[in-house]
BASEGU-538296 format. One record per residue (C-alpha): residue number from 1; residue in one letter; chain; x, y, z. Coordinates in nm, 4 decimals. Each point is the difference from the previous one (the first is absolute). Example, Ala and Ser with C-alpha at 12.3 -4.5 7.8 and 13.67 -1.06 7.14 Angstrom:
<site pos="1" code="a" unit="A" px="1.2300" py="-0.4500" pz="0.7800"/>
<site pos="2" code="s" unit="A" px="0.1370" py="0.3440" pz="-0.0660"/>
% end
This chain:
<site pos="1" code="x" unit="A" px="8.9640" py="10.3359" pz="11.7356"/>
<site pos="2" code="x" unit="A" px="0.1543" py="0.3556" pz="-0.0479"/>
<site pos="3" code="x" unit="A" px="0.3998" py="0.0282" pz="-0.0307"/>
<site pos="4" code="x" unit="A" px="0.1483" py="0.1370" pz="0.2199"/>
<site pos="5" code="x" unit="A" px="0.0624" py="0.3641" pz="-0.1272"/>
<site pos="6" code="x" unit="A" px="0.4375" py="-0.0567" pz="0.0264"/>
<site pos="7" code="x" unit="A" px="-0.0054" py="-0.2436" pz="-0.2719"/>
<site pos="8" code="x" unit="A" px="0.2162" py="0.1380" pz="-0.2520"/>
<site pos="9" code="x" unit="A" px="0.0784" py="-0.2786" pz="-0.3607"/>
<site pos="10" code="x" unit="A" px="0.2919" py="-0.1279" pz="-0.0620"/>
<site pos="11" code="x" unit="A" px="0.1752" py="0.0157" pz="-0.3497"/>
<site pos="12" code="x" unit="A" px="-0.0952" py="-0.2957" pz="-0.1849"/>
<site pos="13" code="x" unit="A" px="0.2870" py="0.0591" pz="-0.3077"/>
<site pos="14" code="x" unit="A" px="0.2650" py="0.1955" pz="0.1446"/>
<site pos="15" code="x" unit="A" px="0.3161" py="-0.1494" pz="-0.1482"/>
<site pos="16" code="x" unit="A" px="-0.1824" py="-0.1043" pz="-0.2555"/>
<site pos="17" code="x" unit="A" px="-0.1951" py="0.2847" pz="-0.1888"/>
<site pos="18" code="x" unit="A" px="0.1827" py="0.2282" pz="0.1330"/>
<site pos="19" code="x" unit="A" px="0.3690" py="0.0409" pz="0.2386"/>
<site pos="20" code="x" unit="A" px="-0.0573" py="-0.0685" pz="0.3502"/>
<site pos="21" code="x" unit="A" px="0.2559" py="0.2327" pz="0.1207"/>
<site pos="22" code="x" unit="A" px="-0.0930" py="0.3906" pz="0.0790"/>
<site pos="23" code="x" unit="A" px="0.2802" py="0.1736" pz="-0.1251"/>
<site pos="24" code="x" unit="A" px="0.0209" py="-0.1375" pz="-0.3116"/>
<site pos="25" code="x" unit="A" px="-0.3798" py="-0.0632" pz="-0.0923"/>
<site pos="26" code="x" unit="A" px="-0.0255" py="0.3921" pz="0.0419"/>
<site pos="27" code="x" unit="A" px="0.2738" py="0.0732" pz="-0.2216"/>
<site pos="28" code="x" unit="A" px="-0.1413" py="-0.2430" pz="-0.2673"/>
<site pos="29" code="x" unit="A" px="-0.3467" py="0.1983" pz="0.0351"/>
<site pos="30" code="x" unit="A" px="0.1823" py="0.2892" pz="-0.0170"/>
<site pos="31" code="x" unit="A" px="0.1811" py="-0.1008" pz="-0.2931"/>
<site pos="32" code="x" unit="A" px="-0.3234" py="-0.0749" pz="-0.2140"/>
<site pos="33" code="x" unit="A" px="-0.1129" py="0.3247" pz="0.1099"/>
<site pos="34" code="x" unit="A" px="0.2558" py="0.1555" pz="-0.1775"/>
<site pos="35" code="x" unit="A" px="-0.0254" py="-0.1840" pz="-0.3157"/>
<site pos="36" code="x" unit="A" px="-0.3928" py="0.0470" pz="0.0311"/>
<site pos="37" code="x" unit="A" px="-0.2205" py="0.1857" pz="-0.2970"/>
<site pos="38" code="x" unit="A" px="-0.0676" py="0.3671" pz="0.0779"/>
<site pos="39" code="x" unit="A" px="-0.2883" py="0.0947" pz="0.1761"/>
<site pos="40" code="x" unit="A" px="-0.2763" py="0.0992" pz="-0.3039"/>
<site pos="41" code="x" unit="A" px="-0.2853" py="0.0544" pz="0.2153"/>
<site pos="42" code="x" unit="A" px="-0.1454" py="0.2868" pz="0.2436"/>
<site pos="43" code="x" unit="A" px="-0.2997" py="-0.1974" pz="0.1868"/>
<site pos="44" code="x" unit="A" px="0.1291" py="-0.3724" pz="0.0109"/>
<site pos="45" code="x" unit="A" px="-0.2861" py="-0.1520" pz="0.2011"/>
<site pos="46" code="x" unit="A" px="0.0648" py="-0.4280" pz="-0.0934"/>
<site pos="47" code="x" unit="A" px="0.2976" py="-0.2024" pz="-0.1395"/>
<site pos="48" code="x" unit="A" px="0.0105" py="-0.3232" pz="-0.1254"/>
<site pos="49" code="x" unit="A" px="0.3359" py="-0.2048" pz="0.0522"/>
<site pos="50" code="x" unit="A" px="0.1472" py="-0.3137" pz="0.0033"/>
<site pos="51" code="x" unit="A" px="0.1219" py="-0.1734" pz="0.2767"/>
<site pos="52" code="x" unit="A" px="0.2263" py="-0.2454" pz="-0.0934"/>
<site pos="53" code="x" unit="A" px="0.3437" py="-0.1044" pz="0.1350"/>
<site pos="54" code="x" unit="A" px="0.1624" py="0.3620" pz="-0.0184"/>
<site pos="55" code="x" unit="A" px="0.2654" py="-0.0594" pz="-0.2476"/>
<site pos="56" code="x" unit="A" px="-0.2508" py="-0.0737" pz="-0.2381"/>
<site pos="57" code="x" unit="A" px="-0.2648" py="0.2405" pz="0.0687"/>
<site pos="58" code="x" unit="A" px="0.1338" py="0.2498" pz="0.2213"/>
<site pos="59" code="x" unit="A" px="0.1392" py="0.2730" pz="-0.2763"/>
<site pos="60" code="x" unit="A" px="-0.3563" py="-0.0246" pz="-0.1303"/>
<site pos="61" code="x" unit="A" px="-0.1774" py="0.0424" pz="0.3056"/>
<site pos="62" code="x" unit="A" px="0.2468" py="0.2743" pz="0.0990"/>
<site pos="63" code="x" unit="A" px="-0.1252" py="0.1429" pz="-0.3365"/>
<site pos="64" code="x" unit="A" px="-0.3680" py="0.0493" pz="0.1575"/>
<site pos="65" code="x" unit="A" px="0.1092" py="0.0830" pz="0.3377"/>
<site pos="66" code="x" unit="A" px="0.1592" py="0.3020" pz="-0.1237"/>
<site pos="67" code="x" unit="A" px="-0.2934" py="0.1636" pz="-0.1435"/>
<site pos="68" code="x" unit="A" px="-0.1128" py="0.0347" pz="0.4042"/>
<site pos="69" code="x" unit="A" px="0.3535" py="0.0439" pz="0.1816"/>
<site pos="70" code="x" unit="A" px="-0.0560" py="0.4206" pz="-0.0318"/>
<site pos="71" code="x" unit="A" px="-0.3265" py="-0.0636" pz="0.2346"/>
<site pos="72" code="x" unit="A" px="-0.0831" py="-0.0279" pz="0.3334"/>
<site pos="73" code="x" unit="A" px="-0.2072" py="-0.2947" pz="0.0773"/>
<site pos="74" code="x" unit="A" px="-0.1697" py="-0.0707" pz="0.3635"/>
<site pos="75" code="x" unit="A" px="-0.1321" py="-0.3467" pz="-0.1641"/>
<site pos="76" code="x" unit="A" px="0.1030" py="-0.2121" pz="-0.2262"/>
<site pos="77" code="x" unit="A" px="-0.2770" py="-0.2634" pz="-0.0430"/>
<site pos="78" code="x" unit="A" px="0.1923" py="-0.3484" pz="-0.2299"/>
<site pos="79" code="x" unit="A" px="-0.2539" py="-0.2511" pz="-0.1696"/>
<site pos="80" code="x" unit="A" px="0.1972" py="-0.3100" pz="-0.0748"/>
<site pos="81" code="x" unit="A" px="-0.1278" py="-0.3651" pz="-0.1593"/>
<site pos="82" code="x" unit="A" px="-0.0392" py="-0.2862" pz="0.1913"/>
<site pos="83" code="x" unit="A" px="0.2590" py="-0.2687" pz="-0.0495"/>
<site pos="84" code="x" unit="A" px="0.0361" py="-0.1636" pz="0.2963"/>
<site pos="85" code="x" unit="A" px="-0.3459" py="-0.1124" pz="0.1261"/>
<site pos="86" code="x" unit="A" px="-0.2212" py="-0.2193" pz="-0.2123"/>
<site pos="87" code="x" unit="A" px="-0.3436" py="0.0457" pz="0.0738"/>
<site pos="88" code="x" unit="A" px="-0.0555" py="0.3344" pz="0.1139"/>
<site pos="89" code="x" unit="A" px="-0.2327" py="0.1874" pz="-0.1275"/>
<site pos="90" code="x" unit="A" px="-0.0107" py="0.3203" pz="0.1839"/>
<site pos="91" code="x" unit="A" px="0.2000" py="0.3301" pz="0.0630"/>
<site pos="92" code="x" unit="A" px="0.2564" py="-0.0594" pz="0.2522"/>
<site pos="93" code="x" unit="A" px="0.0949" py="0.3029" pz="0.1788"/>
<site pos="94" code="x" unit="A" px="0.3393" py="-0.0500" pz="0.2906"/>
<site pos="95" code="x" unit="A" px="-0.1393" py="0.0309" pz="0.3661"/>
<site pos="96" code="x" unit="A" px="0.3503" py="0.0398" pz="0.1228"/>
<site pos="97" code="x" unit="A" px="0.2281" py="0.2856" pz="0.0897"/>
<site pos="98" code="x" unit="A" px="0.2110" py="0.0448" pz="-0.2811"/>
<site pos="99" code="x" unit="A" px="0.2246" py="-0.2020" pz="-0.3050"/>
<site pos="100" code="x" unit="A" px="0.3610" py="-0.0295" pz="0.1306"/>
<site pos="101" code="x" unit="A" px="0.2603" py="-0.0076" pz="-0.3323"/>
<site pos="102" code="x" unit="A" px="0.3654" py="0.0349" pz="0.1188"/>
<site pos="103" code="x" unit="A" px="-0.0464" py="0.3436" pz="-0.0191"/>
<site pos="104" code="x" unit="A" px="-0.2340" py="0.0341" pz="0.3034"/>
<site pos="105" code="x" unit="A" px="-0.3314" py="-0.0411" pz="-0.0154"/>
<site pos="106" code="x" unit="A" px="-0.2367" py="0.1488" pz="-0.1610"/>
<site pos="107" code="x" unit="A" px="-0.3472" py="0.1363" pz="0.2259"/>
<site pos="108" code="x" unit="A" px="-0.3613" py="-0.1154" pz="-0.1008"/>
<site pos="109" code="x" unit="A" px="-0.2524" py="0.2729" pz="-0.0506"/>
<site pos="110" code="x" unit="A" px="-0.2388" py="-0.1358" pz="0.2389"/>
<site pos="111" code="x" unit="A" px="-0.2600" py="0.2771" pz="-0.0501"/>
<site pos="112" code="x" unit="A" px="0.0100" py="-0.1297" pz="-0.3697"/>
<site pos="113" code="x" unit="A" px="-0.0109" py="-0.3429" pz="0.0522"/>
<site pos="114" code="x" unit="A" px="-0.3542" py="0.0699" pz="0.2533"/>
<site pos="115" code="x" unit="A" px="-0.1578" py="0.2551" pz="-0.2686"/>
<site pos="116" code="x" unit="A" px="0.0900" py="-0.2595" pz="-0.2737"/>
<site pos="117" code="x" unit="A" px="-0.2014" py="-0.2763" pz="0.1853"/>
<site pos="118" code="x" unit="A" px="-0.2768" py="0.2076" pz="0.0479"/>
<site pos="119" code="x" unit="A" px="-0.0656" py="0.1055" pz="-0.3703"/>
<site pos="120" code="x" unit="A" px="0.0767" py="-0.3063" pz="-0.1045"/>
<site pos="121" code="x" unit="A" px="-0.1661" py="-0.3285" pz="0.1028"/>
<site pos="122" code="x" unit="A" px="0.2629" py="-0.2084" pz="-0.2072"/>
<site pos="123" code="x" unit="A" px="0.2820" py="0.1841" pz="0.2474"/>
<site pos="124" code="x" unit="A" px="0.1242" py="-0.2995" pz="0.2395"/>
<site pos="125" code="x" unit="A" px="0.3036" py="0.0101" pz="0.2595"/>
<site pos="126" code="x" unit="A" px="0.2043" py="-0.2976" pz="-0.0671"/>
<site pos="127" code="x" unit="A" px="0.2899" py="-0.0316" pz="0.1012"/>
<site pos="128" code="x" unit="A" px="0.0865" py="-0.3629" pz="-0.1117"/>
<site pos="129" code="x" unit="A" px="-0.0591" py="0.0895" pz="-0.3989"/>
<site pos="130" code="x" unit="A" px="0.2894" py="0.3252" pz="0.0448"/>
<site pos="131" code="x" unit="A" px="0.2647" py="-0.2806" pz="0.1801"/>
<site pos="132" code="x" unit="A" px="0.1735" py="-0.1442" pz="-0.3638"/>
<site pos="133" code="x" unit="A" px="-0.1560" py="0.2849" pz="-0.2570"/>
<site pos="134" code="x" unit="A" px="0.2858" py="0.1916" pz="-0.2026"/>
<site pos="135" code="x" unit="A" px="-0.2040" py="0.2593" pz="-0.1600"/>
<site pos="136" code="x" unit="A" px="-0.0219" py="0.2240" pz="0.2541"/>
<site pos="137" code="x" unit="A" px="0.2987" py="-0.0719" pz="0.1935"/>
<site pos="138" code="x" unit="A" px="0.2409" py="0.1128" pz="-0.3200"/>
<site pos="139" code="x" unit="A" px="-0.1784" py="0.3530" pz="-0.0522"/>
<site pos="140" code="x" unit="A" px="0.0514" py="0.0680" pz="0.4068"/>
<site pos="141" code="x" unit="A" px="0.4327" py="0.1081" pz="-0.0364"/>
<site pos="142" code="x" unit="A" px="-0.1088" py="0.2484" pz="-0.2484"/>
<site pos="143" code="x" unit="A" px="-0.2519" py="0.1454" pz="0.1994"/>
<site pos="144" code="x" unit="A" px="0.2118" py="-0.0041" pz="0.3428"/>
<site pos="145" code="x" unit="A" px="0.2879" py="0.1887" pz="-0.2216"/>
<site pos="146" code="x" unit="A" px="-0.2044" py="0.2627" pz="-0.1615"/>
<site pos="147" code="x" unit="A" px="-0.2447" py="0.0733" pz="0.1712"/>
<site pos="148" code="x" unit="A" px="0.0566" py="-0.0673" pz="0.3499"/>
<site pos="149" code="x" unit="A" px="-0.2133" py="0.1801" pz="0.1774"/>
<site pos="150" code="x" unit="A" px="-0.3224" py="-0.2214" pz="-0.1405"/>
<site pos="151" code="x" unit="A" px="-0.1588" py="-0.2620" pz="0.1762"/>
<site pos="152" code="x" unit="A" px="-0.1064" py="-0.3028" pz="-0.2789"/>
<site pos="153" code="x" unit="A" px="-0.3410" py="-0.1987" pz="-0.0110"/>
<site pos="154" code="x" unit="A" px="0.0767" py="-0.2750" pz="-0.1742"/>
<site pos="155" code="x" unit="A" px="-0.3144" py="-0.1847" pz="-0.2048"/>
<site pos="156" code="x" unit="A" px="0.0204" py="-0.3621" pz="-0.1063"/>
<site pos="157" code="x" unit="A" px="-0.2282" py="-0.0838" pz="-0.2735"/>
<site pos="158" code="x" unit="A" px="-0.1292" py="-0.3871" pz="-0.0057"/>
<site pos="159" code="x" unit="A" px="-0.1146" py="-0.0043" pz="-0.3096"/>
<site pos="160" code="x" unit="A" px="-0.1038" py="0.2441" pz="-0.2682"/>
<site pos="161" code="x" unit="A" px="-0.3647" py="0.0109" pz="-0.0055"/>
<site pos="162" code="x" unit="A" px="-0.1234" py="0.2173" pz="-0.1737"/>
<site pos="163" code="x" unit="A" px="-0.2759" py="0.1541" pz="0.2589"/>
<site pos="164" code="x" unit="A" px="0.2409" py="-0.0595" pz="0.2697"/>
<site pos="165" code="x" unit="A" px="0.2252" py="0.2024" pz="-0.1335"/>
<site pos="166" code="x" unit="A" px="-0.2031" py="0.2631" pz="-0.1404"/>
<site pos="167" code="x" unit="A" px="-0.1370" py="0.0284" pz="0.3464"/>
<site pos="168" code="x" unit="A" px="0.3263" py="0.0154" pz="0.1601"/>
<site pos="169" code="x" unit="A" px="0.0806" py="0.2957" pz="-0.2526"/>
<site pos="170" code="x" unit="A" px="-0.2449" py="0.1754" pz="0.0686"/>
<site pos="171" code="x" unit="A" px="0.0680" py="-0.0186" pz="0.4041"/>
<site pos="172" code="x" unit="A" px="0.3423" py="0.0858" pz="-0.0483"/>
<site pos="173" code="x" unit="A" px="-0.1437" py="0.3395" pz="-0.2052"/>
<site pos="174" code="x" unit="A" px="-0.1794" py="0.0733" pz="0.3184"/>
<site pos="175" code="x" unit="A" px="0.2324" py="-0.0522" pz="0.2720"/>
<site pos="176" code="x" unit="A" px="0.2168" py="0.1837" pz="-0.1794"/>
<site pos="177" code="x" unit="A" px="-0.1302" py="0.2804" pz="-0.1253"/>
<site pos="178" code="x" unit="A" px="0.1364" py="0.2371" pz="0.2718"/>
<site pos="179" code="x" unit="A" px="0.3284" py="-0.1176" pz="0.0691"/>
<site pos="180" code="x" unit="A" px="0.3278" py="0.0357" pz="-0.1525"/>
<site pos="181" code="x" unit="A" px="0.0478" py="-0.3387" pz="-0.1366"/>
<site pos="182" code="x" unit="A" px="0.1829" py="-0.2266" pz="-0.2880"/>
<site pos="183" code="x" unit="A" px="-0.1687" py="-0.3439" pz="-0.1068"/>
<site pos="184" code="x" unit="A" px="0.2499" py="-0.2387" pz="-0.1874"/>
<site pos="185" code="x" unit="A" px="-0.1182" py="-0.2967" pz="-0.1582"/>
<site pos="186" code="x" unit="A" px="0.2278" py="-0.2596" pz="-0.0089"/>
<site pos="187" code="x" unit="A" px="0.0163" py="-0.2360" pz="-0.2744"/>
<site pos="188" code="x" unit="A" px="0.2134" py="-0.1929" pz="-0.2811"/>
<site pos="189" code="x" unit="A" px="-0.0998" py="-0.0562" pz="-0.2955"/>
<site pos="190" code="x" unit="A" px="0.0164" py="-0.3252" pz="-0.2638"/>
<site pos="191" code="x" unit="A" px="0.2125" py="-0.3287" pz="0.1137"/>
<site pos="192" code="x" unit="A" px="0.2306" py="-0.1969" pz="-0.1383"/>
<site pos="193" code="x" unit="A" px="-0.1055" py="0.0452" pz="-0.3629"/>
<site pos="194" code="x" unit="A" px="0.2892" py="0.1364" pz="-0.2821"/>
<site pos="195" code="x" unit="A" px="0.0692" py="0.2925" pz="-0.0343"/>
<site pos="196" code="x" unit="A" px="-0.2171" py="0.0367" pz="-0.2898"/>
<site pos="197" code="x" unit="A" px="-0.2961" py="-0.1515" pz="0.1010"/>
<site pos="198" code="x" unit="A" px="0.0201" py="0.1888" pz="0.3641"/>
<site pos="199" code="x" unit="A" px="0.0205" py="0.3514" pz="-0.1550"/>
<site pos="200" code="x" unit="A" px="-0.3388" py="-0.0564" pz="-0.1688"/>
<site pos="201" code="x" unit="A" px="-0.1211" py="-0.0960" pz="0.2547"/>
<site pos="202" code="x" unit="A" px="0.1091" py="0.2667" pz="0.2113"/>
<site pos="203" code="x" unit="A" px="-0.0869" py="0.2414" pz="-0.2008"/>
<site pos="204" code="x" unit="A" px="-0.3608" py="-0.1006" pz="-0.0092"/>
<site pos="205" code="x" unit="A" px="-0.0432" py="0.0418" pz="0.3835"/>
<site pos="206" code="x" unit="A" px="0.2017" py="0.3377" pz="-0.0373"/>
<site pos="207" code="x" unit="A" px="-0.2527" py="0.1610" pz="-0.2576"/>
<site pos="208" code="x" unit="A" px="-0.2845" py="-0.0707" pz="0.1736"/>
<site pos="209" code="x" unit="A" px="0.2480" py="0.1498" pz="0.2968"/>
<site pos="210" code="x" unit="A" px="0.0078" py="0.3416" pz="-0.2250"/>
<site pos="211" code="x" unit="A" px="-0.3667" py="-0.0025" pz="-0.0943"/>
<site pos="212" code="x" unit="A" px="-0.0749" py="0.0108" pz="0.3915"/>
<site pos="213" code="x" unit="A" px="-0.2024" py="-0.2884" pz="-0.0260"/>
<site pos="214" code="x" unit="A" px="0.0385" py="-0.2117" pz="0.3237"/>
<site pos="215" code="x" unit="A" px="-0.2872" py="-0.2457" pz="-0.1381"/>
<site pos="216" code="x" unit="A" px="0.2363" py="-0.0766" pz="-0.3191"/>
<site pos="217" code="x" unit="A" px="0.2734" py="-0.0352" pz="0.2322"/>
<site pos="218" code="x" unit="A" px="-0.2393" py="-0.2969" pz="0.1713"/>
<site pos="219" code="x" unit="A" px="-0.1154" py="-0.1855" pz="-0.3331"/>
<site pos="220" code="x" unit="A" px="0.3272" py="-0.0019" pz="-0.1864"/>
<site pos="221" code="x" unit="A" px="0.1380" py="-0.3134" pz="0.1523"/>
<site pos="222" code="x" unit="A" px="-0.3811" py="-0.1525" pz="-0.0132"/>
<site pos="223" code="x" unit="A" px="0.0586" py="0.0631" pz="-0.3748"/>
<site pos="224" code="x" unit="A" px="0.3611" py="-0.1256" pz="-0.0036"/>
<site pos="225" code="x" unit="A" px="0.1211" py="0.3360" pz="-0.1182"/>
<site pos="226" code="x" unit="A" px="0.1994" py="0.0597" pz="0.3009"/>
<site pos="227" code="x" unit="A" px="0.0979" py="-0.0149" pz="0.3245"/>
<site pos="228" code="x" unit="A" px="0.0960" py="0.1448" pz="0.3283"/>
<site pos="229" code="x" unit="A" px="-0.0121" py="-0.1579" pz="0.3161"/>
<site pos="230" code="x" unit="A" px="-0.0844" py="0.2719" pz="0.1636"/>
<site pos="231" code="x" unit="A" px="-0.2968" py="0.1126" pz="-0.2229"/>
<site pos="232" code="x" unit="A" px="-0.2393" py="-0.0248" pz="0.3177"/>
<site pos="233" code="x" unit="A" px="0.2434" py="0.2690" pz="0.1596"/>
<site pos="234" code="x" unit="A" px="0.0187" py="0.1743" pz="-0.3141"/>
<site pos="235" code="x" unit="A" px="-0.3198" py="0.0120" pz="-0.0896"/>
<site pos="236" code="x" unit="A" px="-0.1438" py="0.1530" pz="0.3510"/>
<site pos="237" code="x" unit="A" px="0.2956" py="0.2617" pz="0.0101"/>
<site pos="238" code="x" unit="A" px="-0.1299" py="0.1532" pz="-0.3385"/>
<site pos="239" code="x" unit="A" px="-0.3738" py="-0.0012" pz="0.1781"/>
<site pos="240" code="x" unit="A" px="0.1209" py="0.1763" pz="0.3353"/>
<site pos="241" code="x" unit="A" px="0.2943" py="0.2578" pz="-0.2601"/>
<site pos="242" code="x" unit="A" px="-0.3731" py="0.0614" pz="-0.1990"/>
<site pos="243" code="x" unit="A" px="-0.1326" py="0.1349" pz="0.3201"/>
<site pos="244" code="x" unit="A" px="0.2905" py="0.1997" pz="0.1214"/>
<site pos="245" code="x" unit="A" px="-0.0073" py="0.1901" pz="-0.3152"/>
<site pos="246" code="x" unit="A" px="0.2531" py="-0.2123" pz="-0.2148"/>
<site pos="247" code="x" unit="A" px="-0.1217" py="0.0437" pz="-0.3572"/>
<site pos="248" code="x" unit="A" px="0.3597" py="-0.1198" pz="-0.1863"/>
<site pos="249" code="x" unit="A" px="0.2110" py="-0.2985" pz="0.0047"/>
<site pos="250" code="x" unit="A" px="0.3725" py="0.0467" pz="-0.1235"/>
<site pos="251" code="x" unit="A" px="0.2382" py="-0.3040" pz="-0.1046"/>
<site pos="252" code="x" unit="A" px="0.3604" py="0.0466" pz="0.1278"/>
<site pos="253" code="x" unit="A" px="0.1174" py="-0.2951" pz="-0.0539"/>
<site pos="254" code="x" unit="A" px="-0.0708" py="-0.3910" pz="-0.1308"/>
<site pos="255" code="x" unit="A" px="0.3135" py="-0.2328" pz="0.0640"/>
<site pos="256" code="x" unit="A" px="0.0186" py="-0.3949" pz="0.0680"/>
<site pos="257" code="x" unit="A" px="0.2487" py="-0.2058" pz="0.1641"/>
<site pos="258" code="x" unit="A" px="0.1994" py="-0.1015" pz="-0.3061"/>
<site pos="259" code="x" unit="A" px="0.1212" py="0.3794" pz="-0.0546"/>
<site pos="260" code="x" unit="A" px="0.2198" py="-0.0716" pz="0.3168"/>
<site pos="261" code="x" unit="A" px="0.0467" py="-0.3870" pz="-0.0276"/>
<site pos="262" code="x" unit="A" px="0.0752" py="0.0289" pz="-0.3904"/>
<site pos="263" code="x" unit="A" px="-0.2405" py="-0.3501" pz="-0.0037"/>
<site pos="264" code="x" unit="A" px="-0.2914" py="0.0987" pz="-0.2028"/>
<site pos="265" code="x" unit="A" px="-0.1415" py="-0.3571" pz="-0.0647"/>
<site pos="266" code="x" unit="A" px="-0.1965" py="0.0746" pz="0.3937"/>
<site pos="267" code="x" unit="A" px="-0.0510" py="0.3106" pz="0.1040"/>
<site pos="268" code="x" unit="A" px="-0.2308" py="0.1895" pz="0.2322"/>
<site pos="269" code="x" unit="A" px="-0.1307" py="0.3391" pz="-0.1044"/>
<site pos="270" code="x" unit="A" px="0.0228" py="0.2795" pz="0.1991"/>
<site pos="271" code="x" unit="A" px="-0.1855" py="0.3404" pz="-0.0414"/>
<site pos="272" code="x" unit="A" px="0.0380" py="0.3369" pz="0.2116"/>
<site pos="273" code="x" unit="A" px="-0.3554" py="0.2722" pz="-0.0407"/>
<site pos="274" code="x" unit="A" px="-0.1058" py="0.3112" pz="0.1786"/>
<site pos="275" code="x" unit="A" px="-0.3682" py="0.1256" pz="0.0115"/>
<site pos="276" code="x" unit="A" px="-0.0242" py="0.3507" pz="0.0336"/>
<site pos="277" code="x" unit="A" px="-0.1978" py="0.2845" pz="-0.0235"/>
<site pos="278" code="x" unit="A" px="0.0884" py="0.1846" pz="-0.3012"/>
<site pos="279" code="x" unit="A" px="-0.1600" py="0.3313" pz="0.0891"/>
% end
């Protein structure tokens, strides 16, 4: 049956991913803010972050945010992985309310959320698949601190198929062709390989990142290449940035958890990207 329209989520990793308490969880955003790469780019229209625990992958994500902090966003539309719940297979989109974090919660876009079910036949409200997911929940502080004014629709991907994803792309081009909106894809990059071994393989899902080419970003891990977790997220966000007009991808950053734990013998790679349009 429907939800009741109230519902608002629940942080699944507070004071775990991320400080639990306002006041200094701001600060700490605030913080990597500061420390964050310049913004390169005039028409940022997708980013691609990582959403790990934030003192591993916040600076880096901080890094992407940046490139969109000057604009003014009604929408900011967040396509994470699904690591939570085995066996789903289609698009979750959050019937509820809103995300709560501990700073306040953040509204759902239901205008989005409707539009997105009706381009999309793949576009299901599920609740029960948003309840333990991190990759959406981490990117939701950053949004509430810089650009508070948007509402969010956050998109859980079930698994990275390629049509499904290609057709979710394309929907997401549609719906938002008119509105003043920011899509982040939210995903990691290798696990728990060295160092060595998960910079190759990083950088073989980040060139087919800078060639634009969101089918390359689905068969690298089929050809044990690479791997993202969220290449089902990343994949559709470079579809939909194609049809807003992005017709660039820029780098900013590529990090992985043993640059802040000093252990490089298992790491998890981290990489920060803006499409844009260049002209």
């Amino acid at each position: 049956g429907r939800e009741p329209s109230g519902e608002v989520r629940s942080p699944a990793v507070a004071g775990q991913f991320y400080s639990d308490s306002d006041a200094a969880f701001r600060l700490g955003i605030v913080k990597y803010m500061e420390g964050a790469v310049p913004a390169k780019v005039k028409k940022p229209i997708a980013l691609i972050l990582p959403h790990a625990g934030y003192i591993y992958s916040g600076q880096v994500a901080a890094d992407g945010y940046n490139q969109s902090r000057m604009h003014n966003y009604e929408v900011v539309v967040i396509l994470g992985t699904n690591h939570a719940s085995a066996g789903f297979r289609k698009i979750g989109l959050y019937p509820g309310r809103g995300f709560r974090t501990p700073l306040g919660v953040a509204e759902i876009d239901q205008e989005g959320n409707a539009e997105l079910q009706r381009e999309d036949r793949d576009c299901v409200a599920d609740k029960g698949v948003h309840a333990a997911e991190h990759s959406i929940e981490v990117q939701v502080p950053f949004v509430q601190v810089l650009f508070p004014q948007a509402k969010i629709v956050p998109v859980l991907i079930g698994t990275p198929e390629l049509d499904m994803c290609t057709r979710l792309g394309l929907a997401l081009g549609k719906v938002l062709k008119n509105r003043r909106a920011l899509i982040v894809a939210s995903t990691d990059l290798s696990h728990f390989y060295s160092q060595r071994v998960a910079e190759g393989l990083d950088q073989a899902v980040l060139d087919r990142v800078t060639a634009f080419d969101p089918l390359g970003v689905l068969q690298v891990e089929e050809e044990g290449k690479g791997f993202a977790c969220g290449r089902g997220a990343l994949a559709a966000v470079m579809w939909a940035a194609k049809e807003l007009g992005a017709d660039k991808v820029t780098i900013l950053n590529h990090a992985t958890s043993g640059d802040v734990t000093g252990d490089y013998r298992r790491v998890v790679g981290y990489g920060a990207a803006v499409m844009l349009k260049s002209r």
